[in-house]
DRENKEMAR-928186 format. One line per field, with one value per atom (N, C-alpha, C, O): residue in one letter; atom name; x, y, z. Coordinates in Angstrom, 2 decimals. Layout:
<pts>
residuo = c(A_...)
atomo = c(CA_...)
px = c(X_...)
py = c(Y_...)
pz = c(Z_...)
</pts>
This chain:
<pts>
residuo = c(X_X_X_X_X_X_X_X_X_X_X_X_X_X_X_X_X_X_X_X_X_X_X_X_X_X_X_X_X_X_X_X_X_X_X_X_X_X_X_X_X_X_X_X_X_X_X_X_X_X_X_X_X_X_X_X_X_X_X_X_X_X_X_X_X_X_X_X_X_X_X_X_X_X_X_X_X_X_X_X_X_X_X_X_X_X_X_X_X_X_X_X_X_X_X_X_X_X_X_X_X_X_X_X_X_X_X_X_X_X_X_X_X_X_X_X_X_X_X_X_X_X_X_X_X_X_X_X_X_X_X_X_X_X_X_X_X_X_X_X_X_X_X_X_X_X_X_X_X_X_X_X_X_X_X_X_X_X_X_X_X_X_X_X_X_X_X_X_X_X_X_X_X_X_X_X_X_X_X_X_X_X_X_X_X_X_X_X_X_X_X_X_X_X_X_X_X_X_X_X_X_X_X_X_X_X_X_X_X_X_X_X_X_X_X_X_X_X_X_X_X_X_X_X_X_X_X_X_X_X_X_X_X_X_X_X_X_X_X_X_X_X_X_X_X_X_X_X_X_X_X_X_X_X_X_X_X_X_X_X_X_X_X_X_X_X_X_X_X_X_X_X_X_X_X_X_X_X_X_X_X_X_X_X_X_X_X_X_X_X_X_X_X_X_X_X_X_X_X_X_X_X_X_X_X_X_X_X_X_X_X_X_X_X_X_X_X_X_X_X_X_X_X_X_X_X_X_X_X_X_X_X_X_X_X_X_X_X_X_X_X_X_X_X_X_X_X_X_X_X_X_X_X_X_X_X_X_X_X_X_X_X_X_X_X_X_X_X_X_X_X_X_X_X_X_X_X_X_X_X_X_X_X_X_X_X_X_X_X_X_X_X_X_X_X_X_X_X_X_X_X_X_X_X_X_X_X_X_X_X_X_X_X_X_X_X_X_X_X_X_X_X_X_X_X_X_X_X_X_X_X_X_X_X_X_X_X_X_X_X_X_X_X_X_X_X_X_X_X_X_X_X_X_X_X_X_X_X_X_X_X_X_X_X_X_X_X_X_X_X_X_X_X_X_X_X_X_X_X_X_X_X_X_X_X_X_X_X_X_X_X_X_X_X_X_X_X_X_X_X_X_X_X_X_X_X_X_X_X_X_X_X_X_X_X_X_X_X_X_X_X_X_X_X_X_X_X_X_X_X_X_X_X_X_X_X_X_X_X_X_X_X_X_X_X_X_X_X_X_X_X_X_X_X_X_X_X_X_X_X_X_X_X_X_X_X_X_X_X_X_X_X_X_X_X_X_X_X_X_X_X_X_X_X_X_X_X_X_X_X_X_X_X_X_X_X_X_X_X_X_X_X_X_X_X_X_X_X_X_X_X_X_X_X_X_X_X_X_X_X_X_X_X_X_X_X_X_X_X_X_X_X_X_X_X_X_X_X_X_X_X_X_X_X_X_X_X_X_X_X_X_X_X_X_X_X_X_X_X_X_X_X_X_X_X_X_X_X_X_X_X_X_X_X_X_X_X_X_X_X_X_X_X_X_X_X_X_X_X_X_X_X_X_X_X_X_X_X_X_X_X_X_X_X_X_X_X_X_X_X_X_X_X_X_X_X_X_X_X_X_X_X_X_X_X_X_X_X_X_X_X_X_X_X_X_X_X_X_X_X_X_X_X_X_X_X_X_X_X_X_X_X_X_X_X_X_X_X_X_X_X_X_X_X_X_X_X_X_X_X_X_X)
atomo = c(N_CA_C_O_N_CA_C_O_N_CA_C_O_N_CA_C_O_N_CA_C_O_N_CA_C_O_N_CA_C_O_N_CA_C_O_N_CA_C_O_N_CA_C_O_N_CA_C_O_N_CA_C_O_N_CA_C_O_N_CA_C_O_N_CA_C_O_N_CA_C_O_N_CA_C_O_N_CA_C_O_N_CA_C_O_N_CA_C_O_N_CA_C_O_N_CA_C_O_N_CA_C_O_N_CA_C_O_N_CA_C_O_N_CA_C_O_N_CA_C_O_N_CA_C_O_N_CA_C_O_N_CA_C_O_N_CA_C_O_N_CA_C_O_N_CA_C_O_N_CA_C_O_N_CA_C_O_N_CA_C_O_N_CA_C_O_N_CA_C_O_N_CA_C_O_N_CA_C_O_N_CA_C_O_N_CA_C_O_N_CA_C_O_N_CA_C_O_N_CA_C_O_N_CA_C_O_N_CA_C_O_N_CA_C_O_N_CA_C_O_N_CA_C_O_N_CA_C_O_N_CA_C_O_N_CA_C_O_N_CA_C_O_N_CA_C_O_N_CA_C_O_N_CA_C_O_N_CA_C_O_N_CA_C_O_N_CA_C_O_N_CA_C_O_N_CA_C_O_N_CA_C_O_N_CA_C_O_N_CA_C_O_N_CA_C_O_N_CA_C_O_N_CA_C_O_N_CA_C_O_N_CA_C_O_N_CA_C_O_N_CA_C_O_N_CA_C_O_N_CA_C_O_N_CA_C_O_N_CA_C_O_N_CA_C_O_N_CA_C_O_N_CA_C_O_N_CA_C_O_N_CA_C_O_N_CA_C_O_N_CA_C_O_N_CA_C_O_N_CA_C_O_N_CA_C_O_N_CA_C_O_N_CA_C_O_N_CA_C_O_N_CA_C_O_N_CA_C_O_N_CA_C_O_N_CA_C_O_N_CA_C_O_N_CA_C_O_N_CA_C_O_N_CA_C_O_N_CA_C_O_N_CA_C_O_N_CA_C_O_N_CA_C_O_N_CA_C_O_N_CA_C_O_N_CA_C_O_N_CA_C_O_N_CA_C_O_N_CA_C_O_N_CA_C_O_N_CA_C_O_N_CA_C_O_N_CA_C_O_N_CA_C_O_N_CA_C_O_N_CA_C_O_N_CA_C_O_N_CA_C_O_N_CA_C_O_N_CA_C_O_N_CA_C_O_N_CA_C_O_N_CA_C_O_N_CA_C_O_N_CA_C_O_N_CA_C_O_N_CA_C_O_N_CA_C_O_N_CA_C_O_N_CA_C_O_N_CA_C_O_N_CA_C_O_N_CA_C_O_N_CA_C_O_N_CA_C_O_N_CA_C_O_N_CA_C_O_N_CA_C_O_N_CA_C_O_N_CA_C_O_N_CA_C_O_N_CA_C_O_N_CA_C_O_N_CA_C_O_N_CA_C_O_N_CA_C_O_N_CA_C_O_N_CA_C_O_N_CA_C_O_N_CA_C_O_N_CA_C_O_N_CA_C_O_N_CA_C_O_N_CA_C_O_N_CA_C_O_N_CA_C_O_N_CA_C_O_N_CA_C_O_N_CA_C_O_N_CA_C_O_N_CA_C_O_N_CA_C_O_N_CA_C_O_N_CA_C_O_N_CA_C_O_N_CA_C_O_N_CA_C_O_N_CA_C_O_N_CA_C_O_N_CA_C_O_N_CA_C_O_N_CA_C_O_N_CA_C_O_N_CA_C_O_N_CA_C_O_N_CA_C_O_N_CA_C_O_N_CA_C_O_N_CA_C_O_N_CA_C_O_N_CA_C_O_N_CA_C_O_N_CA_C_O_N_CA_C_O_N_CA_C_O_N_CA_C_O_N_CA_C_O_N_CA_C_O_N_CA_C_O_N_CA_C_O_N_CA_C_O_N_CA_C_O_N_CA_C_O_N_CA_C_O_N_CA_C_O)
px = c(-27.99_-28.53_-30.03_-30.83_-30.40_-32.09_-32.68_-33.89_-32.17_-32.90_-33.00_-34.07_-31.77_-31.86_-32.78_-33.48_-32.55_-33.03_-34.82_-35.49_-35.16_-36.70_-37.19_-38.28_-36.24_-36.92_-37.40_-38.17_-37.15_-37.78_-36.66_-35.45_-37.57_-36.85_-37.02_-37.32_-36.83_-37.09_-37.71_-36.82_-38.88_-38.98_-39.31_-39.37_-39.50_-39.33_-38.50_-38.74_-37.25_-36.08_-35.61_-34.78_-36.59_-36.47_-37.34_-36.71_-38.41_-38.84_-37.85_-37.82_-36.81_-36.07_-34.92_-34.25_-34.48_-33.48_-34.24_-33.51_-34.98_-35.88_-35.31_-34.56_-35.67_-35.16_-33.67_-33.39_-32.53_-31.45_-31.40_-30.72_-32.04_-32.24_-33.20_-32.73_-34.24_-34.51_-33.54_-33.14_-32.85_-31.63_-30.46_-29.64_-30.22_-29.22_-29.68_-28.93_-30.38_-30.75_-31.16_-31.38_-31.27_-31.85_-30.37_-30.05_-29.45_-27.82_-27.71_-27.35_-27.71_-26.57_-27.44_-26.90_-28.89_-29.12_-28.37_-27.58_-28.82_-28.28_-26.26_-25.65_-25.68_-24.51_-24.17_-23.17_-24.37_-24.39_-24.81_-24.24_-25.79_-25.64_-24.83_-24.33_-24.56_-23.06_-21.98_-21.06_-21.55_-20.76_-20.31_-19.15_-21.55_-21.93_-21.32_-20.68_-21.85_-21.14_-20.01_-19.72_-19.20_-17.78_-18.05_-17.19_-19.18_-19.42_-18.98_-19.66_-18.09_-17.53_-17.10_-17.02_-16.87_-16.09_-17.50_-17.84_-18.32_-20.05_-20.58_-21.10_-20.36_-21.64_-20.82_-21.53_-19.59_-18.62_-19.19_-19.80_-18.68_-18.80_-20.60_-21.13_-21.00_-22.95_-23.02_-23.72_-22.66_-22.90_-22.38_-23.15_-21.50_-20.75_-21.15_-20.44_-22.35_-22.63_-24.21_-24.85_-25.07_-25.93_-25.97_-27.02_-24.74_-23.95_-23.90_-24.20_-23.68_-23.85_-24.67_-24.65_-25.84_-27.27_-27.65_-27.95_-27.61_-28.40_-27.43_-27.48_-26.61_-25.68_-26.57_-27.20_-26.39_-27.45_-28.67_-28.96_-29.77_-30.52_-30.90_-32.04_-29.63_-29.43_-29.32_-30.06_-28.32_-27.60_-28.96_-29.13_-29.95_-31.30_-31.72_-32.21_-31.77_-33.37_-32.25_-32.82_-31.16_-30.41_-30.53_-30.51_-30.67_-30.57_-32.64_-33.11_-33.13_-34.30_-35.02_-35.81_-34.78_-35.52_-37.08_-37.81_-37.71_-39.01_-39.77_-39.19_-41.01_-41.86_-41.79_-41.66_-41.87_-41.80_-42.92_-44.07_-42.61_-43.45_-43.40_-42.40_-44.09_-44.26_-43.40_-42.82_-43.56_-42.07_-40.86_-39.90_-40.60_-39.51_-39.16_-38.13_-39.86_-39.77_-39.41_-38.33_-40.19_-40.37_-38.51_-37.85_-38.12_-36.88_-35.52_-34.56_-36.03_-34.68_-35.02_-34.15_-36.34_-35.98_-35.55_-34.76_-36.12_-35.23_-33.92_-33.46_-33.19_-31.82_-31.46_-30.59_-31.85_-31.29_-31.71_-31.23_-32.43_-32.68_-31.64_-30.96_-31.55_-30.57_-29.05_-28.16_-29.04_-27.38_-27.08_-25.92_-28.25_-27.99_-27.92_-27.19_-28.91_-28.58_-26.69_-25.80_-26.74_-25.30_-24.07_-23.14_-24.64_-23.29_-23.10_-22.13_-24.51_-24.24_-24.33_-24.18_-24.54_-24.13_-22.66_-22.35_-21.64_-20.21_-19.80_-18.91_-20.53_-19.99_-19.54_-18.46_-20.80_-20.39_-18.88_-17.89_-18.70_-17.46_-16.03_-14.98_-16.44_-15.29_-14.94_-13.74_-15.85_-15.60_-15.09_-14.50_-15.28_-15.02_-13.74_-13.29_-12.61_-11.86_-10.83_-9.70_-11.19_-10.44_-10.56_-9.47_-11.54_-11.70_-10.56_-9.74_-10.50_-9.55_-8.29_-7.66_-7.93_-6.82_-6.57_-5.34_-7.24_-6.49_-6.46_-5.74_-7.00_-6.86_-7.06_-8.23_-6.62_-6.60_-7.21_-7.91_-6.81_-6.25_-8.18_-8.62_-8.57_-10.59_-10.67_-9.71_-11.36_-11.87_-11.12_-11.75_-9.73_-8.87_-9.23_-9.62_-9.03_-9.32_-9.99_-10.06_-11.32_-12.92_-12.88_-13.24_-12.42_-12.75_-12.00_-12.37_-10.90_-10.02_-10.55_-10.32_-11.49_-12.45_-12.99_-13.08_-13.46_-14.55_-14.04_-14.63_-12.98_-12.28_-11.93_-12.07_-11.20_-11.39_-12.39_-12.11_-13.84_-14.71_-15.58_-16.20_-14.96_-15.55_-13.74_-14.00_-12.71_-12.04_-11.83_-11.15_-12.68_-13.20_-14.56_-15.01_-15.36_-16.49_-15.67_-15.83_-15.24_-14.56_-13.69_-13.53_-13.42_-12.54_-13.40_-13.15_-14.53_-15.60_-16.14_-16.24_-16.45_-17.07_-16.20_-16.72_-14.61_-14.09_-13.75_-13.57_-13.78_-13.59_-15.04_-15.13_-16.09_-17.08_-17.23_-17.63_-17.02_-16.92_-16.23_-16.72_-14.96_-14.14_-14.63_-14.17_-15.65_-16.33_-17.30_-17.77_-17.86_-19.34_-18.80_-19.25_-17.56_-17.21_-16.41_-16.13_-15.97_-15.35_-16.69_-16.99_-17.33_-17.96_-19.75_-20.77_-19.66_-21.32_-21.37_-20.58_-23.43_-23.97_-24.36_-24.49_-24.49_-24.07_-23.24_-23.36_-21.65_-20.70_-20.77_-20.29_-21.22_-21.46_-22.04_-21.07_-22.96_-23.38_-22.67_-22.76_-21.98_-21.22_-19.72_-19.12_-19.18_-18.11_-18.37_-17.32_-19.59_-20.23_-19.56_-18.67_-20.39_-20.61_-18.99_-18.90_-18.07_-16.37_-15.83_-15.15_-16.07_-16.21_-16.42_-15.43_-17.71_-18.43_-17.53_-16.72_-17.62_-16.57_-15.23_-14.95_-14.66_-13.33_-13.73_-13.48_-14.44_-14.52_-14.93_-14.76_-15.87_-16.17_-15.07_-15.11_-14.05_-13.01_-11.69_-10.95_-12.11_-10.70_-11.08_-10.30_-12.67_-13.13_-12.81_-13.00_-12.37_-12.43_-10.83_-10.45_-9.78_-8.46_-8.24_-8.95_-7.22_-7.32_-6.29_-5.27_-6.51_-5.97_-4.50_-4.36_-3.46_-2.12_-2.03_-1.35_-3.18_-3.45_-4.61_-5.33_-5.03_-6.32_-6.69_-5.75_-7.80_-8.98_-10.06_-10.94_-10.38_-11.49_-12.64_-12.56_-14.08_-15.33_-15.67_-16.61_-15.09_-16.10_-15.71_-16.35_-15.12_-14.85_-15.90_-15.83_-16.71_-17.34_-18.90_-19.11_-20.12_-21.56_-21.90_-21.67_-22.27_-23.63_-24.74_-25.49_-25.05_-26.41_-27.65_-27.74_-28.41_-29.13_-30.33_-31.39_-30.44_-31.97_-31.36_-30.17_-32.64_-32.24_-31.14_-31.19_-30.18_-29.79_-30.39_-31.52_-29.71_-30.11_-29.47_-29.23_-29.20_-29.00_-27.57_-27.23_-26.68_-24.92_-24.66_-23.45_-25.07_-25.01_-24.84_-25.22_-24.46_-24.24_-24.85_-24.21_-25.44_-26.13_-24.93_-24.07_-25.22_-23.81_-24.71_-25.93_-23.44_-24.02_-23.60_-23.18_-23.76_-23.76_-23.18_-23.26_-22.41_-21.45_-20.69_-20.07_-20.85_-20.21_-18.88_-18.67_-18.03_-16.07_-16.52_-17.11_-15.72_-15.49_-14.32_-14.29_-13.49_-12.40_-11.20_-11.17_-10.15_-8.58_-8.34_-7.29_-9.26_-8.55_-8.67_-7.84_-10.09_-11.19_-10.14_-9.52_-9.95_-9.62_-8.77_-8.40)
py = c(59.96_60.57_60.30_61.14_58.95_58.90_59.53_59.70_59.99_60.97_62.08_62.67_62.78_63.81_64.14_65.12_63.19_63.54_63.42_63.91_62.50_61.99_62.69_63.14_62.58_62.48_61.27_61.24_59.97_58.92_58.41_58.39_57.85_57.14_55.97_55.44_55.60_54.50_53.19_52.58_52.53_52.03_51.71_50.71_52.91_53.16_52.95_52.74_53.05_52.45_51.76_51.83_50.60_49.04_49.28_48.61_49.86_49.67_50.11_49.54_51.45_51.40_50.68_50.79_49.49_48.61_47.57_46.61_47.22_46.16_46.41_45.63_47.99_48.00_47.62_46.99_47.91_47.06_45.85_45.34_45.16_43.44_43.29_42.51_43.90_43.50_44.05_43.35_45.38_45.23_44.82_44.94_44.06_43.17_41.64_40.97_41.47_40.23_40.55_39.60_41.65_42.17_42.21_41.71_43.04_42.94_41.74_41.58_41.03_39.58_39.54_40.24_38.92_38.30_38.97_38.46_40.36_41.07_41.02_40.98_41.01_40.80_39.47_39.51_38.48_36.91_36.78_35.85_37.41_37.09_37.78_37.22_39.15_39.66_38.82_38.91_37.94_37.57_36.41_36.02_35.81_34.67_34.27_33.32_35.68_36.09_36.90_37.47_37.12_37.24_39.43_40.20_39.75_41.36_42.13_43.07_41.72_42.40_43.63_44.24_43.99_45.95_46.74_47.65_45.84_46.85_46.86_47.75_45.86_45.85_46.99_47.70_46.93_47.35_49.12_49.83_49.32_51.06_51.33_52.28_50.27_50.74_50.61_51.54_49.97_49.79_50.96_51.78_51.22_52.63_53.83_54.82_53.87_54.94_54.77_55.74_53.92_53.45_53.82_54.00_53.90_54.46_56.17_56.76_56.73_57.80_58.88_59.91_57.62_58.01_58.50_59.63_57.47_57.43_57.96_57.88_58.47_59.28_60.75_61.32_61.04_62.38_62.75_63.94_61.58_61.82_61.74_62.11_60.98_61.69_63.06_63.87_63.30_64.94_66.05_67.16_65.25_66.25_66.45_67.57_65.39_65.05_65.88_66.32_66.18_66.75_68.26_69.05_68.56_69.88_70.87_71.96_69.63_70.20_69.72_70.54_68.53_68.62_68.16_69.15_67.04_66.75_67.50_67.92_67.62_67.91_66.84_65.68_67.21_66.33_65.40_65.81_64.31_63.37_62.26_61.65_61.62_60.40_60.61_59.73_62.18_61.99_62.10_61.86_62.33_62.68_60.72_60.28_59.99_58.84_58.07_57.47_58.03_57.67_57.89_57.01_59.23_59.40_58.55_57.94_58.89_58.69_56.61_55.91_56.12_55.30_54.49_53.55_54.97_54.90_55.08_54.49_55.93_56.14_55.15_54.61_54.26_53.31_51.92_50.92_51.79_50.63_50.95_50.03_51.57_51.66_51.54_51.15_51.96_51.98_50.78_50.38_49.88_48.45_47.26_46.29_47.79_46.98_47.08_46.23_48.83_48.72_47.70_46.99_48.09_47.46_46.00_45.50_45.44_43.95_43.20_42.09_44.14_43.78_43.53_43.00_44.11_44.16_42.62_41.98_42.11_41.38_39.81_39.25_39.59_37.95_38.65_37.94_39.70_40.33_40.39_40.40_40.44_40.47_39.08_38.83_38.00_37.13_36.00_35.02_36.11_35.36_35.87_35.35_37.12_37.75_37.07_36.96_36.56_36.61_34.79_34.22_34.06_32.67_32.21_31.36_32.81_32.71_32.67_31.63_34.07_33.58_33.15_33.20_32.60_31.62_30.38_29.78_29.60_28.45_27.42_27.04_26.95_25.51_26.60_26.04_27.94_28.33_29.39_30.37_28.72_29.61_29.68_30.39_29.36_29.17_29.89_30.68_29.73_30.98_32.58_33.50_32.75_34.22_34.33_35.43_33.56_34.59_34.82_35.97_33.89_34.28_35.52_36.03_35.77_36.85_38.53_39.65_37.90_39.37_39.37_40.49_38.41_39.45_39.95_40.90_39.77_40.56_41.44_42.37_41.68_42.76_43.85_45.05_43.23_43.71_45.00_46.07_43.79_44.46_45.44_46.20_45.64_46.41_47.67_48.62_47.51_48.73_49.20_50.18_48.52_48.92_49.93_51.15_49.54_50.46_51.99_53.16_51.35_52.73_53.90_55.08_52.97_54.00_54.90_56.13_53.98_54.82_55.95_56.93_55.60_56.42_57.91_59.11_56.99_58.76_59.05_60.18_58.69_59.22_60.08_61.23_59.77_60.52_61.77_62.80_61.82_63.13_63.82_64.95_63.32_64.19_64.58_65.49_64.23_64.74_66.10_67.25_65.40_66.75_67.90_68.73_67.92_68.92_69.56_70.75_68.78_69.34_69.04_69.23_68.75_68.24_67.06_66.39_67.16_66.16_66.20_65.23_67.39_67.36_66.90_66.22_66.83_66.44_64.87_64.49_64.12_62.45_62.25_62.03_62.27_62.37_62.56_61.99_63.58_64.33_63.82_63.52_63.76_62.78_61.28_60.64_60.45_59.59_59.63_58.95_60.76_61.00_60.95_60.44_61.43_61.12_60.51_60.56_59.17_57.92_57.46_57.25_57.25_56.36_56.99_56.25_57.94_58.38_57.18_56.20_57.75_57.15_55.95_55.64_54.99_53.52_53.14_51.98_54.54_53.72_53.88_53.12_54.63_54.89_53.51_53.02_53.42_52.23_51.23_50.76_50.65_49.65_49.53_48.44_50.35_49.80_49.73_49.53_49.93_49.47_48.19_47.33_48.01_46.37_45.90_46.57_44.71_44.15_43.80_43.75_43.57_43.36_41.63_41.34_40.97_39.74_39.55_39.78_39.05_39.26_37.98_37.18_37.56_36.75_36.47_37.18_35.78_34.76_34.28_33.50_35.04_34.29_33.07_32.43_32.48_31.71_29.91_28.90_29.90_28.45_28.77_28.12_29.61_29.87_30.12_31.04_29.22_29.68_30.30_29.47_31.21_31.50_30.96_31.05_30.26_29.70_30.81_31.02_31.28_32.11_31.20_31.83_29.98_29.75_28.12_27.78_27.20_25.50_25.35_26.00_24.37_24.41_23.83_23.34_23.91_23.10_21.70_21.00_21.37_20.11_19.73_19.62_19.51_19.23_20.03_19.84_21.11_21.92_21.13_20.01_21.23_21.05_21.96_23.01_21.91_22.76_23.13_22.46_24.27_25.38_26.12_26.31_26.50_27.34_28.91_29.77_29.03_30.14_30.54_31.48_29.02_29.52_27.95_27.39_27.26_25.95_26.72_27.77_25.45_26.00_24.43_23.39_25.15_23.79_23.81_24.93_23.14_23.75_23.55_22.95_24.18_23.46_24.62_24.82_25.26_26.59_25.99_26.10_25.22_24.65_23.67_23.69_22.58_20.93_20.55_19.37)
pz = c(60.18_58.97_58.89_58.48_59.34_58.99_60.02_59.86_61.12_62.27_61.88_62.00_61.23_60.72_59.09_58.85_58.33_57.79_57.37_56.46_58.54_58.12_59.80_60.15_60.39_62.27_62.51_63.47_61.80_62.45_63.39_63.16_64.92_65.99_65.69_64.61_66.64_67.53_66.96_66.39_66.90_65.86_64.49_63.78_64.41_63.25_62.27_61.08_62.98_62.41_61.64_60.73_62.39_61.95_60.52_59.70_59.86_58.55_57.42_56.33_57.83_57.06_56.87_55.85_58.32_58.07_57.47_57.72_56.99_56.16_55.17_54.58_54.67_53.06_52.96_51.94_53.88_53.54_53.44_52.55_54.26_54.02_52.40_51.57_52.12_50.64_49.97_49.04_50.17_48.57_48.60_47.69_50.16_49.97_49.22_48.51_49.41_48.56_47.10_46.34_46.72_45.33_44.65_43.57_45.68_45.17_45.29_44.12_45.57_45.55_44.41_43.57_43.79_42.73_41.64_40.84_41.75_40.41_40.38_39.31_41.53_41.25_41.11_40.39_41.34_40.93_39.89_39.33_39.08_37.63_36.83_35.86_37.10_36.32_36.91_36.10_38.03_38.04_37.41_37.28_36.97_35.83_34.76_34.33_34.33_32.66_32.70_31.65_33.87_33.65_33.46_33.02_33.86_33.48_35.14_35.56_35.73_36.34_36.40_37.46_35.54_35.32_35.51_36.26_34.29_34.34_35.67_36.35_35.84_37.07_38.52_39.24_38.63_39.57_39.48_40.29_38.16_37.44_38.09_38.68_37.73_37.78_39.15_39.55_40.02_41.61_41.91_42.41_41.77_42.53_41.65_41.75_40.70_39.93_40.60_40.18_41.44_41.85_43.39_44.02_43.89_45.21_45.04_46.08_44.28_43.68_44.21_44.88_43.16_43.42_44.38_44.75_44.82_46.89_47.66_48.89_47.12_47.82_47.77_48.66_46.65_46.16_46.31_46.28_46.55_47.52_48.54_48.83_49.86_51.11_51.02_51.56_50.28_50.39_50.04_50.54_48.87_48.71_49.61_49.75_50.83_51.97_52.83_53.82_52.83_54.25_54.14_55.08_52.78_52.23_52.19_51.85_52.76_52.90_51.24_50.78_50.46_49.50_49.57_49.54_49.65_50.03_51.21_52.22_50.98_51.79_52.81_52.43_54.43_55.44_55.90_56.11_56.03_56.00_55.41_55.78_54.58_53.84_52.26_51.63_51.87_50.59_51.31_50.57_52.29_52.86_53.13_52.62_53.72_54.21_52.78_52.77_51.60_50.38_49.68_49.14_49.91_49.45_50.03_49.55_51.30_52.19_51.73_51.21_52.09_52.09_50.55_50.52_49.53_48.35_47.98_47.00_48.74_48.63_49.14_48.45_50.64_51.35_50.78_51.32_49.89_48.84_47.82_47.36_47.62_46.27_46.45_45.68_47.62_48.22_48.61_48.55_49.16_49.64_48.19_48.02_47.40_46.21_45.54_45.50_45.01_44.84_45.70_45.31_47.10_48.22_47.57_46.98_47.93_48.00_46.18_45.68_45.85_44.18_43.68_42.61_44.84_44.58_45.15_44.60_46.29_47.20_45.69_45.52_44.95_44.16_43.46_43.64_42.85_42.39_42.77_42.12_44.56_45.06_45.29_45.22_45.58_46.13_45.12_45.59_43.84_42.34_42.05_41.04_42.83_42.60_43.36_42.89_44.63_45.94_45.58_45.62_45.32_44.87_43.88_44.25_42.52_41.24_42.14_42.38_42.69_43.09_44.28_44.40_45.64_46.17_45.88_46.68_44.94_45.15_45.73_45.59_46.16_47.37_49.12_49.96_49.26_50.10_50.03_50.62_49.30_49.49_50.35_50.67_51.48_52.43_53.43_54.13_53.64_54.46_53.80_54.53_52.27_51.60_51.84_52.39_51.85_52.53_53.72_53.97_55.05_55.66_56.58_57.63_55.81_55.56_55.05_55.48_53.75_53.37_54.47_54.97_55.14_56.24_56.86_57.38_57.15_58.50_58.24_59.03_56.81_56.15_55.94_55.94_55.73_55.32_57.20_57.29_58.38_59.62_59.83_60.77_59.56_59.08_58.44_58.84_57.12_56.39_56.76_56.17_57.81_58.46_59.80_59.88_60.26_61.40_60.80_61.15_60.04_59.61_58.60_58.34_58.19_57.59_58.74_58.76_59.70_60.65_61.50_62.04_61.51_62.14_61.05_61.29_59.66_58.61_58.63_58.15_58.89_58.76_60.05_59.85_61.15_62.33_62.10_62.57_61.32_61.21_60.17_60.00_59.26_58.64_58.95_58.27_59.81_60.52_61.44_61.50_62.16_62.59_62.36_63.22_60.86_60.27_59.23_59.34_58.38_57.80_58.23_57.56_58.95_59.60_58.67_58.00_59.05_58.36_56.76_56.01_56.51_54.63_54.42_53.40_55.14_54.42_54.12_53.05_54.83_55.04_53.31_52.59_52.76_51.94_50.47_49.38_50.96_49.54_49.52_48.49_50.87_50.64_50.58_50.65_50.47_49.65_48.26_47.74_47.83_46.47_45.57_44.46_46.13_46.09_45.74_44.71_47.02_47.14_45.82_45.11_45.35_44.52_43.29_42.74_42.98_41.66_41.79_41.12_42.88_43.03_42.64_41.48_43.53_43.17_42.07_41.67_41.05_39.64_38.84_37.87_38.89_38.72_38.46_37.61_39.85_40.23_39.43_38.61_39.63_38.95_37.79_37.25_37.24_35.58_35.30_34.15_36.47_35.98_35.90_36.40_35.24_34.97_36.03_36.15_36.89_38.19_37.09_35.87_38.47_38.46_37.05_36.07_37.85_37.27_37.28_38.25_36.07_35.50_36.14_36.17_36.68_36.98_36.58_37.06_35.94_35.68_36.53_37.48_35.91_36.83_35.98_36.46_34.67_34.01_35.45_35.21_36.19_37.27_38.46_39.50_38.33_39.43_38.95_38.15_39.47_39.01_40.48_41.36_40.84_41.71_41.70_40.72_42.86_42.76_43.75_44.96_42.61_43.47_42.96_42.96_42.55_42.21_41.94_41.92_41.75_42.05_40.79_39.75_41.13_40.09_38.52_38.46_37.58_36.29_36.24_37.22_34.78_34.77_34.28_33.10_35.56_35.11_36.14_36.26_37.29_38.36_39.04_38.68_39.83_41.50_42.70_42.78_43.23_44.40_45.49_46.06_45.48_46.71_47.91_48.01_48.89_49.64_49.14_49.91_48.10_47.27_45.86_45.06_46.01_45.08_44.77_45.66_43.18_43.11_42.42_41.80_42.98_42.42_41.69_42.00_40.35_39.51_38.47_37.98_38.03_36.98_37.86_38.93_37.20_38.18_39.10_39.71_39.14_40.33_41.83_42.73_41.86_42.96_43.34_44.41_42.14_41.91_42.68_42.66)
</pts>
């Protein structure tokens, strides 16, 4: 999609994979503090309404919207900031989800999401493949756009069993005073214990 839609190669590349590395770290802050205050549903609905977005302006830049060149670069790479913030804005959400309920058994559940997570990476790429070749490269975009409905959708049903972020702080900054310092994340309360 960024070949097509900007013509940038080679290394060029690499400036627009930058912007995923800054809005993955822009997502984790902003989703670590909704995960804080227990605002899980909002932040879920707004990530995948944020996914949306930058869904919609791939689909502009594929459809010929900007003039070529530097707005064209400006768009595309705004859509790919915005899509990386949404992504990794979900990740403190899921992981305060999958924490509550294992228990004793943390450390197996995460490292379980990931496998999960390079799982639903493979199989994106293989439905994304069958949509590239049924409906081209517009379709990538707009069946995005689907997507993100669906998931703001799902987000707001209420789980089988409800879970609790208030046993879990994110540490995206030093801690305060009664904190404990994490490698991302202190467990405290009887879920951890």
């Amino acid at each position: 999609i960024l070949r097509v839609g900007t013509g940038v190669t080679g290394a060029g590349v690499g400036a627009f994979q930058m912007l995923i590395g800054l809005g993955s770290i822009a997502g984790l802050a902003i989703g670590a503090r909704s995960a804080n205050r227990g605002a899980a549903r909002a932040m879920m609905a707004g990530a995948f309404g944020l996914q949306g977005v930058a869904m919609a302006l791939h689909a502009n830049e594929l459809a010929g919207g900007a003039p070529a060149g530097w707005p064209t670069y400006a768009a595309v790479g705004g859509a790919i900031l915005l899509l990386a913030i949404a992504l990794f804005s979900l990740m403190p959400q899921i992981q305060t989800r999958i924490l509550s309920a294992a228990g004793h058994s943390a450390p197996v559940a995460l490292a379980l999401g990931g496998s999960a997570n390079s799982l639903g990476q493979g199989f994106g790429a293989a439905f994304g493949g069958v949509v590239l070749a049924h409906l081209g490269v517009i379709g990538l975009p707009l069946t995005g756009i689907a997507i993100s409905v669906v998931g703001a959708v799902a987000s707001q049903s209420k789980p089988a069993a409800r879970v609790s972020a208030k046993n879990f702080t994110f540490a995206m900054a030093p801690p305060s005073a009664g904190e404990s310092a994490g490698l991302g994340f202190d467990c405290t309360g009887a879920v951890c214990g």
